[in-house]
C-alpha positions as CSV (number, residue, x, y, z in Angstrom):
1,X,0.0,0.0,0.0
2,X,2.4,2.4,0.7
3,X,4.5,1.8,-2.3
4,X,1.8,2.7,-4.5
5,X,1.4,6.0,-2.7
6,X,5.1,7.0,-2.3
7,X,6.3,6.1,-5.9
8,X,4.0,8.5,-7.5
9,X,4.3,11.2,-5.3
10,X,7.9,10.8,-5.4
11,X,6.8,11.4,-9.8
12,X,5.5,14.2,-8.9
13,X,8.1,15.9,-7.0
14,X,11.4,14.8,-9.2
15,X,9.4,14.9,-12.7
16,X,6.5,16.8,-12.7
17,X,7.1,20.0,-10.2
18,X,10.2,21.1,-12.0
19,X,8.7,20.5,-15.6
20,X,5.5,23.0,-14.4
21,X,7.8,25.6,-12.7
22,X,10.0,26.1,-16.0
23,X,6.5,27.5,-17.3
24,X,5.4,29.0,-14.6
25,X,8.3,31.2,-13.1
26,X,9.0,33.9,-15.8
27,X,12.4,34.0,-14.5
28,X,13.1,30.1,-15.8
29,X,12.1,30.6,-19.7
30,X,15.3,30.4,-21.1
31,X,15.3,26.4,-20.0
32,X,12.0,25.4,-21.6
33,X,12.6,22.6,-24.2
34,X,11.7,19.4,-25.5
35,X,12.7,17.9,-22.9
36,X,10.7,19.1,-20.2
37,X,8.2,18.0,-22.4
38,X,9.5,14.7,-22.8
39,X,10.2,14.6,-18.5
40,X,6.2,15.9,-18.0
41,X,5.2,13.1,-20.2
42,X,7.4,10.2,-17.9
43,X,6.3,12.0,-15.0
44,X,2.2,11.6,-15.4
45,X,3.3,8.0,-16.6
46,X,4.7,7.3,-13.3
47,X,1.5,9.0,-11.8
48,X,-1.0,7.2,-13.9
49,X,0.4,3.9,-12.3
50,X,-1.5,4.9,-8.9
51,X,-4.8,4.7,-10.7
52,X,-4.4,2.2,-13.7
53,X,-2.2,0.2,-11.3
Protein backbone atom coordinates (compact mmCIF):
# COMPACT_ATOMS: atom_id res chain seq x y z
CA UNK A 1 0.00 0.00 0.00
CA UNK A 2 2.39 2.42 0.67
CA UNK A 3 4.48 1.75 -2.25
CA UNK A 4 1.80 2.65 -4.50
CA UNK A 5 1.44 6.04 -2.72
CA UNK A 6 5.15 7.04 -2.28
CA UNK A 7 6.30 6.13 -5.89
CA UNK A 8 3.97 8.48 -7.49
CA UNK A 9 4.32 11.21 -5.33
CA UNK A 10 7.93 10.80 -5.43
CA UNK A 11 6.77 11.38 -9.78
CA UNK A 12 5.50 14.19 -8.86
CA UNK A 13 8.07 15.87 -7.00
CA UNK A 14 11.37 14.75 -9.21
CA UNK A 15 9.41 14.89 -12.71
CA UNK A 16 6.50 16.83 -12.70
CA UNK A 17 7.14 19.98 -10.23
CA UNK A 18 10.17 21.08 -11.96
CA UNK A 19 8.67 20.55 -15.58
CA UNK A 20 5.46 22.99 -14.41
CA UNK A 21 7.81 25.62 -12.72
CA UNK A 22 10.01 26.11 -16.04
CA UNK A 23 6.48 27.48 -17.29
CA UNK A 24 5.42 28.97 -14.62
CA UNK A 25 8.31 31.17 -13.10
CA UNK A 26 9.00 33.94 -15.80
CA UNK A 27 12.39 33.98 -14.51
CA UNK A 28 13.15 30.06 -15.79
CA UNK A 29 12.07 30.56 -19.66
CA UNK A 30 15.26 30.43 -21.05
CA UNK A 31 15.30 26.36 -19.98
CA UNK A 32 11.96 25.38 -21.59
CA UNK A 33 12.59 22.64 -24.20
CA UNK A 34 11.72 19.43 -25.50
CA UNK A 35 12.68 17.92 -22.90
CA UNK A 36 10.73 19.10 -20.20
CA UNK A 37 8.19 18.00 -22.37
CA UNK A 38 9.48 14.74 -22.76
CA UNK A 39 10.25 14.56 -18.52
CA UNK A 40 6.15 15.87 -17.99
CA UNK A 41 5.16 13.10 -20.24
CA UNK A 42 7.39 10.22 -17.90
CA UNK A 43 6.26 12.03 -15.02
CA UNK A 44 2.19 11.64 -15.44
CA UNK A 45 3.25 8.05 -16.60
CA UNK A 46 4.73 7.26 -13.30
CA UNK A 47 1.53 9.00 -11.77
CA UNK A 48 -1.01 7.15 -13.89
CA UNK A 49 0.40 3.92 -12.30
CA UNK A 50 -1.47 4.95 -8.92
CA UNK A 51 -4.76 4.69 -10.72
CA UNK A 52 -4.41 2.23 -13.71
CA UNK A 53 -2.20 0.15 -11.30
Amino acid sequence: MIYAISGPLIAMILFIMPTLSTYLIPALKPYRSIGNFITLVVGLLCVSVMFFG
